[in-house]
Structure formats: C-alpha cells, structure tokens
PLY file of the C-alpha trace (Angstrom):
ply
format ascii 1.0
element vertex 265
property float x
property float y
property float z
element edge 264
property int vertex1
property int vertex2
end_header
29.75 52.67 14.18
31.38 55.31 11.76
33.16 58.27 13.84
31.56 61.39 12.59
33.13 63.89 14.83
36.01 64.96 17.00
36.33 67.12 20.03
39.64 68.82 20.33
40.78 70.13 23.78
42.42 73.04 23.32
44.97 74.03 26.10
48.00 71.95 25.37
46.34 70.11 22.91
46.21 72.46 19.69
47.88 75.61 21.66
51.00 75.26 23.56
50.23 76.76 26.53
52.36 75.70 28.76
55.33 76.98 26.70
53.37 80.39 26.22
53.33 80.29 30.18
56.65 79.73 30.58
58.05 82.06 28.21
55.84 85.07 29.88
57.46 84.04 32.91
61.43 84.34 31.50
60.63 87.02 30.17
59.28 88.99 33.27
61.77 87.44 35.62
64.46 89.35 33.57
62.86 92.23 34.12
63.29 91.63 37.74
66.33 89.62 37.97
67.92 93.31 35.98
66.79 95.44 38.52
67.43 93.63 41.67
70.37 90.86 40.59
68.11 87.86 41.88
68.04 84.28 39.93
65.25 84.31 37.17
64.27 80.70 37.73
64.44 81.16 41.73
61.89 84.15 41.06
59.76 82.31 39.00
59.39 79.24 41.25
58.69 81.53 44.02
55.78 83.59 41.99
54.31 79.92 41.36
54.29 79.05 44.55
52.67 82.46 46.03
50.48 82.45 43.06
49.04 78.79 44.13
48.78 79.76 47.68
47.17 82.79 47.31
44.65 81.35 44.47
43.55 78.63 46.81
42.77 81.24 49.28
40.20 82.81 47.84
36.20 81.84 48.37
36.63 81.69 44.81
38.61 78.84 43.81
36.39 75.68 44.59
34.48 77.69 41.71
37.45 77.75 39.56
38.56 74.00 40.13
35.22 73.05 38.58
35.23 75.52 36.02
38.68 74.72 34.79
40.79 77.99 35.43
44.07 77.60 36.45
46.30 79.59 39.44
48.20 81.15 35.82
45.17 82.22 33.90
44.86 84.43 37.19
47.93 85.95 36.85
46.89 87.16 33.05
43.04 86.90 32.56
40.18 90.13 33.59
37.25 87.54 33.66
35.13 89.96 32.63
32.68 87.92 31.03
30.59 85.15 32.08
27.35 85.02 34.02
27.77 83.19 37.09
28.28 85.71 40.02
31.78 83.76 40.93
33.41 85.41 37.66
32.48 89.01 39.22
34.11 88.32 42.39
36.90 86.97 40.27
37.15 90.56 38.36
37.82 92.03 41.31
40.29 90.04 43.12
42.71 89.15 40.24
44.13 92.82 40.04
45.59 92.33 44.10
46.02 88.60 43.34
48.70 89.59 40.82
50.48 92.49 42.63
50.63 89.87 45.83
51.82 87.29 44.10
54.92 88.90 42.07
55.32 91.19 45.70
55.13 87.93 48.12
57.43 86.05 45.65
59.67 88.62 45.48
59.84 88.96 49.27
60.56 85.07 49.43
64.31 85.57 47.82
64.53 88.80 50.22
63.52 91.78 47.88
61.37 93.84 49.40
59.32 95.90 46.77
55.96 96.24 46.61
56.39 98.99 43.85
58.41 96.49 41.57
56.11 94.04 42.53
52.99 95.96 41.04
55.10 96.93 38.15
55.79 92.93 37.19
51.95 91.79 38.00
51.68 94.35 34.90
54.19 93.26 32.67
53.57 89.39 32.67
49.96 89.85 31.25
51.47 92.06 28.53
53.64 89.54 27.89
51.85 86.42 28.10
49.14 88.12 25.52
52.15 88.36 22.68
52.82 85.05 23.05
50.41 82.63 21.23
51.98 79.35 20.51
50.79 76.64 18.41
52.17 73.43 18.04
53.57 72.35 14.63
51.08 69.59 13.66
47.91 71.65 14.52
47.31 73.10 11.20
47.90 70.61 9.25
46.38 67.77 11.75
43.16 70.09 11.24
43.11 70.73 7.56
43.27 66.79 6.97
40.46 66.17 9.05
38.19 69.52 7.70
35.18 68.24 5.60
35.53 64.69 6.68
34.11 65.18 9.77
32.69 67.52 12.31
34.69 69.34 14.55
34.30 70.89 17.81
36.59 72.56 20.15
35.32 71.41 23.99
37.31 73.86 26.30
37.85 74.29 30.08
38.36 78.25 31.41
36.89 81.52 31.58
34.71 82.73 28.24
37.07 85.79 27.93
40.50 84.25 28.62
39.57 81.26 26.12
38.03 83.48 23.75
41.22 85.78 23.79
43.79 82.61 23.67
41.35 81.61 20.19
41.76 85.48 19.10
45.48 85.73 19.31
45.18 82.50 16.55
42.68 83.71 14.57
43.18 80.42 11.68
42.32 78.66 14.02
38.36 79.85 14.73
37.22 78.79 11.25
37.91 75.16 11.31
35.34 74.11 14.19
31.87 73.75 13.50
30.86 74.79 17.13
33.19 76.24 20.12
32.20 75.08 23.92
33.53 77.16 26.92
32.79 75.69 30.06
32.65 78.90 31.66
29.32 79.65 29.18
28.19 76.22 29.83
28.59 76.23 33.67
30.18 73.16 34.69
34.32 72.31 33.07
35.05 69.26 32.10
34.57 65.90 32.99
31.21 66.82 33.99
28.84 64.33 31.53
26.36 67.29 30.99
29.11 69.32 29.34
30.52 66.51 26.85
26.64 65.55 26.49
25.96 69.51 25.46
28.89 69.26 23.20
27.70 66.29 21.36
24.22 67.95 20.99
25.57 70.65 19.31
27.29 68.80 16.62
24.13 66.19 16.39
26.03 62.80 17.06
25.64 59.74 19.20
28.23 59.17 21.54
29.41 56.17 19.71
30.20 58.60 16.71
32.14 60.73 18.54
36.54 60.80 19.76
37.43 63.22 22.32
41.43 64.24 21.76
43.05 66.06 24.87
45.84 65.90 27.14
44.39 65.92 30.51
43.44 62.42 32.41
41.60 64.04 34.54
39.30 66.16 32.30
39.51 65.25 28.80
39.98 61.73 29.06
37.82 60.95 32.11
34.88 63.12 31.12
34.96 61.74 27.76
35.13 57.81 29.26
32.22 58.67 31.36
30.03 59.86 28.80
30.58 57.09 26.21
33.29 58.69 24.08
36.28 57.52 22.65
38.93 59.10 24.37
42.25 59.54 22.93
45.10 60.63 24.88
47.43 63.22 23.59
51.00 62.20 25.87
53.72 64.31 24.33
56.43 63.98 27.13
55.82 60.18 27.52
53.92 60.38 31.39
53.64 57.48 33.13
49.88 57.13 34.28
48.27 54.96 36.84
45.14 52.53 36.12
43.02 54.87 38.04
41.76 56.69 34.86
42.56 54.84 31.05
42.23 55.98 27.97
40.93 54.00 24.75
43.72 55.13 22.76
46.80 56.90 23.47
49.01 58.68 20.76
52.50 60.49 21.29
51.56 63.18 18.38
48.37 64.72 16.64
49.71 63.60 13.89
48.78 60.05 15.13
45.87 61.15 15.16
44.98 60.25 11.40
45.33 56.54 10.97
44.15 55.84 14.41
40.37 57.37 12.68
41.38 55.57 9.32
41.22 52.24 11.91
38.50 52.79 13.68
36.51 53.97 10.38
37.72 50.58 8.91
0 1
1 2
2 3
3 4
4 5
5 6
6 7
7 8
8 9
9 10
10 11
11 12
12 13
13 14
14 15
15 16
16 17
17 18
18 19
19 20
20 21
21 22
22 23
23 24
24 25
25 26
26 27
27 28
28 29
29 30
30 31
31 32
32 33
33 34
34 35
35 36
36 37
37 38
38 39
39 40
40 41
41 42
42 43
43 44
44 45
45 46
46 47
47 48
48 49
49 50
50 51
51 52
52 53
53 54
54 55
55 56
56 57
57 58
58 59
59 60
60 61
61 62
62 63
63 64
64 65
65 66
66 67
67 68
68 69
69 70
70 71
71 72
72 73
73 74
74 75
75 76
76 77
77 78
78 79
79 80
80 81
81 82
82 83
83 84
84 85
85 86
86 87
87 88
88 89
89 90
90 91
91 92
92 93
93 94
94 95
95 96
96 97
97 98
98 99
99 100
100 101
101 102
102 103
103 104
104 105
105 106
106 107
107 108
108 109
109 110
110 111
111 112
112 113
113 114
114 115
115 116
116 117
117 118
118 119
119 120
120 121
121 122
122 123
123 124
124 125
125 126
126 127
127 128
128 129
129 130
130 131
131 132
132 133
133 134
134 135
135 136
136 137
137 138
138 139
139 140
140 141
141 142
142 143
143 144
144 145
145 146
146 147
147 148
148 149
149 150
150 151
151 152
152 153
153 154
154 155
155 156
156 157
157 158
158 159
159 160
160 161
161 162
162 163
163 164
164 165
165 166
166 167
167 168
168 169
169 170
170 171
171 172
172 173
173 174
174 175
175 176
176 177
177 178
178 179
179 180
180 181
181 182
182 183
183 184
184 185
185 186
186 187
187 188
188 189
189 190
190 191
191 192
192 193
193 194
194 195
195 196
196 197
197 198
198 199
199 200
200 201
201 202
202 203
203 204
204 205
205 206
206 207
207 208
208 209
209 210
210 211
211 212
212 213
213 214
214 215
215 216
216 217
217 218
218 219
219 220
220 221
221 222
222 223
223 224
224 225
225 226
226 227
227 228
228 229
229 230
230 231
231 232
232 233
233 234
234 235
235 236
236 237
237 238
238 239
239 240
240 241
241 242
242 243
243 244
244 245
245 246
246 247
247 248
248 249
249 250
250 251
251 252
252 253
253 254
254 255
255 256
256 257
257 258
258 259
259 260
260 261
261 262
262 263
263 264
C-alpha cells in the first residue's frame, strides 16, 4: 500500500536537543566554575546525577515516565499547562527541584551554597530557552516531503515545554498538518491509543503510515505495535539488542527520501 503520511518525533529527531541540553549546561557551569574555581564538567555530572535522584523521588515521576518528560525538562520547564492533576503538582515542585539540584550538586564537589545554588537553578532555564537547535537536514528533509504527503509531528512531554521548544523554531509549526502532545493526549508514547489518535487525525490506515524517531523504546516500539512502519533515526551508530527492531533504520534524515521513493515503488 502507498505511504501517505509520516510521523516525525521531534526531540532529537528534527530538534537537537540533546546538544541544546548540553550547551545550557556549559554554559551555567561557567558561571559556577568562575565563582567558586570548581571543574565545569565535574559540576555538571554532579547536577545530573542530583537532578535524577531527586526527580525519581517525587510521587510524581511514575506520571512523568509515562508521559514522556525527562529529569532535564524539570530543570527548565513551568508545566503550567495540561489537565491531568499530576502537571499541578509538577508546577509546584519544579521551582525546589531546581534550587536542590544545582545546591545538592554543588555540595557533592564540596561547595556549600545554597544562595549560588538558587542563583544557577535560575540561570540554566534562561539559558536553555536561547538555545534552540535544529539539525541541518530538517528543513530541507521537510520541504521535500511538504505536499507529497501528510505530516504529523507525534511528541512525548509536557504541552507547554513542547509547545515552547516548537515556538523558539517557529518554521517549523507550518509544515505539519496536525501536532500531537502526549501530555494533551494523556498517555506518551508507545502507548497504541496515542499512535492510533495520531493516525486518526491525519485519516490513514496504519499500513499508509512511517513513524521516524530516535527512541527504541518509544518511537520505534509504539509505532511496531500499532502497525506502523518504523524507521529508526541512529545518528551516533548505537548498537541495539533484538529486544525491540525496527523496519528500517537510517543514519540521516536525509535517508529518509529514497527509503519512501522504495517503499512507494
């Protein structure tokens, strides 16, 4: 059968977040490692290690496992938005969530600041928020594919935090024919309601439909289990197991394009 459609991830797919991540990071480690002489990279492994602690703490985070939010999001994102109740308890622990982790990491390399510690839970959302990064196939993987078929962008997180990483690349809104949060929907991906909810709003079988992303265990798994072609996006060349197995597997988006001009015929 013809594909008609694709579902783009977006995290790490079309933006590179993990680079916008990391960057915030460097850049608020200085900020630290200038006032106080400690290693920048010793700082931020410590704050990642707090920060995942701490997240997995909270009565929240079986919540946020399904949902698709990450310990990092925490460190950045208000959650302000979003109807289930979890997202309101969310609101209101992040603020102490980020002074505790930048504080408790802090304390791990023996600085004891609270103060500075409030001041950096402050300056890495500031920072993270300038930093939009896209990689450099996304716009042109996207314009080759507009008006040939239907697009949809199926994303795991919070409806404000996803809706602010689409805002801060605005060129990228206009090119999807629908936009999925699983935060709106109320269950993240690989649950087979969510992908099945995604296909209804574009108005295709299964069997018309590719699902491009990056995870295994969202993207491609939810995507397997609801009768989608799943194609792997594996940009730093991991080595998976058998346990979950994509259709297709490309190194680029770029790849992308004949691997549809195949499968079209």
């Amino acid at each position: 059968m013809t594909i008609k459609a694709v579902l783009f991830d977006l995290d790490d797919t079309l933006l590179w977040d993990d680079r916008s991540v990391k960057e915030a990071f460097r850049n608020t480690c200085q900020v630290a490692a200038e006032a106080t002489g400690i290693k920048e990279e010793a700082l931020e492994e410590a704050v990642r290690r707090e920060a995942r602690a701490l997240y997995e703490s909270y009565e929240t985070f079986s919540f946020t496992q399904m949902i698709g939010i990450n310990p990092f999001e925490g460190l950045w994102g208000n959650f302000t938005k979003g109807e289930h109740p979890m997202f309101r308890k969310m609101e209101a622990i992040v603020p102490d969530y980020r002074k505790n982790a930048w504080t408790r990491g802090l304390a791990a390399l023996g600085v004891d600041d609270p103060e500075l510690g409030a001041r950096l839970a402050e300056w890495f959302p500031a920072q993270r928020r300038k930093l939009p990064f896209v990689y450099d196939e996304t716009f042109a993987v996207l314009d080759e594919l507009s008006g040939s078929y239907r697009l949809l962008l199926l994303t795991n997180g919070s409806p404000d935090l996803q809706q602010e990483k689409l805002s801060g690349v605005p060129t990228l809104i206009p090119y999807f024919d629908a936009i999925v949060i699983s935060g709106d929907f109320g269950e993240g991906k690989p649950s087979p309601r969510l992908f099945a909810h995604a296909l209804d709003r574009l108005g295709v079988a299964p069997e018309e439909a590719v699902m491009v992303g990056d995870k295994l265990t969202t993207d491609i798994l939810g995507a397997n289990g609801a009768g989608i072609a799943s194609v792997w996006v594996n940009r730093h060349g991991a080595v998976r197991s058998d346990e979950i197995v994509p259709k297709h597997e490309i190194a680029d988006l770029k790849e992308l394009i004949p691997l549809l001009n195949k499968l079209n015929g």
